[in-house]
N, C-alpha and C positions, 0 to 999 in steps of 0.2 A: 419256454416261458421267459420274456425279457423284464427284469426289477430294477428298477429305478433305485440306483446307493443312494442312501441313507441324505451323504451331505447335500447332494442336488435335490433330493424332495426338501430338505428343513432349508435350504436359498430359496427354493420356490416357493413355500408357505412363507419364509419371513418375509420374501420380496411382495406377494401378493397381501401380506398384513399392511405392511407399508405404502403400498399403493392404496390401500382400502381407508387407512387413516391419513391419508392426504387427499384424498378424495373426498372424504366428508369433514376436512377442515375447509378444503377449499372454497367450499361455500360460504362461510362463515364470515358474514358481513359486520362485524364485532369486533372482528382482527383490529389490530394495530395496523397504521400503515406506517408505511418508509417516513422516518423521520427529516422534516425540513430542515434549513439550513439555520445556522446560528446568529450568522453576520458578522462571522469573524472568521476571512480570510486566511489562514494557516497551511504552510508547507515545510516539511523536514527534508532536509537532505544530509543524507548520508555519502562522504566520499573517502577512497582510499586512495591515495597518492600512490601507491607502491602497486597496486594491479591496475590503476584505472574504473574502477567501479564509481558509478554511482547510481545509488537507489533514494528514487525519491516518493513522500508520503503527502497527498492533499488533501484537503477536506473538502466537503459540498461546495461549502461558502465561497472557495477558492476560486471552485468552475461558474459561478455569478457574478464574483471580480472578472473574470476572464473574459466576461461574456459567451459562454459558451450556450447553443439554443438549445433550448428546452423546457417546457414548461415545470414539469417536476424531477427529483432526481433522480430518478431513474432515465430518463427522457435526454437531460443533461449528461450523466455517464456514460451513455450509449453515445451522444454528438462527439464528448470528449475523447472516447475512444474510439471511433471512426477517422477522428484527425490523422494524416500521415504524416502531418510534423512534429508529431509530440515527443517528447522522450519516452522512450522504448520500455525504460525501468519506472516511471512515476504509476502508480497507483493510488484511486480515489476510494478513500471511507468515508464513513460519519463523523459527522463533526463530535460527537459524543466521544467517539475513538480517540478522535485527535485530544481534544480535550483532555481526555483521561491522561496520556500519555503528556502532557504538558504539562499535568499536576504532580505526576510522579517524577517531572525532572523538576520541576520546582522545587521538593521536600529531596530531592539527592543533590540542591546545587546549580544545577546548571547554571543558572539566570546569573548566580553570584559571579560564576568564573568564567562568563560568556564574554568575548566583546564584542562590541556594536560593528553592523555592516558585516556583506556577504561575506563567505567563505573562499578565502583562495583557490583562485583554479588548480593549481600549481603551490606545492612549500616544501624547502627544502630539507627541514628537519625534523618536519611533521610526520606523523603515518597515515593520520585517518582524521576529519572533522566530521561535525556534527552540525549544521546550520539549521537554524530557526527563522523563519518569517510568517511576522502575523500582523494586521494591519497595516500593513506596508512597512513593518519597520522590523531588517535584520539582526540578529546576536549569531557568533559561529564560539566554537570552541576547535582548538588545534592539539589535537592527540600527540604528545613528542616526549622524550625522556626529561625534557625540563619541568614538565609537570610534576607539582607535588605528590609524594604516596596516595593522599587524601584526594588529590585534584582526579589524578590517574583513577581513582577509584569509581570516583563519582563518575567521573566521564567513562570507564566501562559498563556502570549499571543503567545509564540512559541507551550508550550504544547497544549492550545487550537487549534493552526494551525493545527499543525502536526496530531491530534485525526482525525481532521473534512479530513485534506488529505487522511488519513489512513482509513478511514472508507471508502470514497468516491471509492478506486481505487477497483476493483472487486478481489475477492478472489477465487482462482481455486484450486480444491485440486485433489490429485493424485488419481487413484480408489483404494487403498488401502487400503484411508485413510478413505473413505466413510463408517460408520458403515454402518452392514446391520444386518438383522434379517432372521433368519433361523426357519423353523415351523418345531414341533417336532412332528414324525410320528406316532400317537400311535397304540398297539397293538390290535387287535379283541379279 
């Protein structure tokens, strides 16, 4: 007599609950849809001087400045991430996203101790910035031991924000972009 443990029947009943309540949501012409665009152009960039990273954060509205095609946003996400010249690390959210996270570096500072225009590619004292563009107009802040206790602060509680958002939003990459591995045919 062959029995099915325990854990694998209670995955197959949750797994089959959960297909069953997505299934009779799906139909559900009430939903909410994908929220539209704001009309306010917004991108974060995040960069470390010392590894080379950079991770950048856009909103919808960004990918209609861009012109990217699409009728809606999902439509546009998909154009945008089909591009093969994009950068590798930018990720696209909801403007709502973005927003939020623009209000809570408002109330830590940021704005106060930003200065105007992009962020250095390159600095030599710095660790790590934090650039903002929105309406076409940049603020960056430069991460370095000159900053005040208070400055340093503030500028860890926006960098912390923005990593934990950055990581959070899903990353889609182009099929190009996809290494792949090719098996080498040998001779008899």
């Amino acid at each position: 007599m062959y029995c099915i443990p325990r854990s694998t029947a209670a995955r197959t009943l949750l797994t089959l609950g959960a297909l069953t309540l997505g299934l009779s949501c799906a139909g559900n012409t009430k939903r909410a849809s994908m929220p539209e665009v704001s009309g306010h152009p917004t991108n974060i960039t995040f960069r470390d001087y010392r590894s080379g990273i950079v991770l950048t954060l856009i909103n919808d509205s960004m990918l209609v400045e861009m012109n990217v095609a699409g009728e809606n946003v999902t439509l546009r996400r998909a154009a945008y991430h089909s591009q093969l010249d994009r950068p590798a690390s930018a990720k696209v959210t909801d403007d709502v996203y973005v927003a939020g996270l623009l209000k809570a570096f408002d109330e830590w500072g940021y704005f106060g101790l930003a200065s105007a225009g992009l962020a250095p590619e390159r600095a030599g004292e710095a660790s790590s910035s934090i650039e903002v563009s929105k309406d076409g107009r940049s603020q960056h802040i430069l991460f370095s031991a000159r900053l005040s206790r208070s400055s340093q602060e503030a500028y860890q509680d926006c960098n912390k924000l923005f990593r934990e958002m950055h990581n959070r939003v899903a990353q889609w990459r182009s099929a190009s972009s996809i290494p792949t591995v090719t098996t080498k045919v040998r001779g008899r």
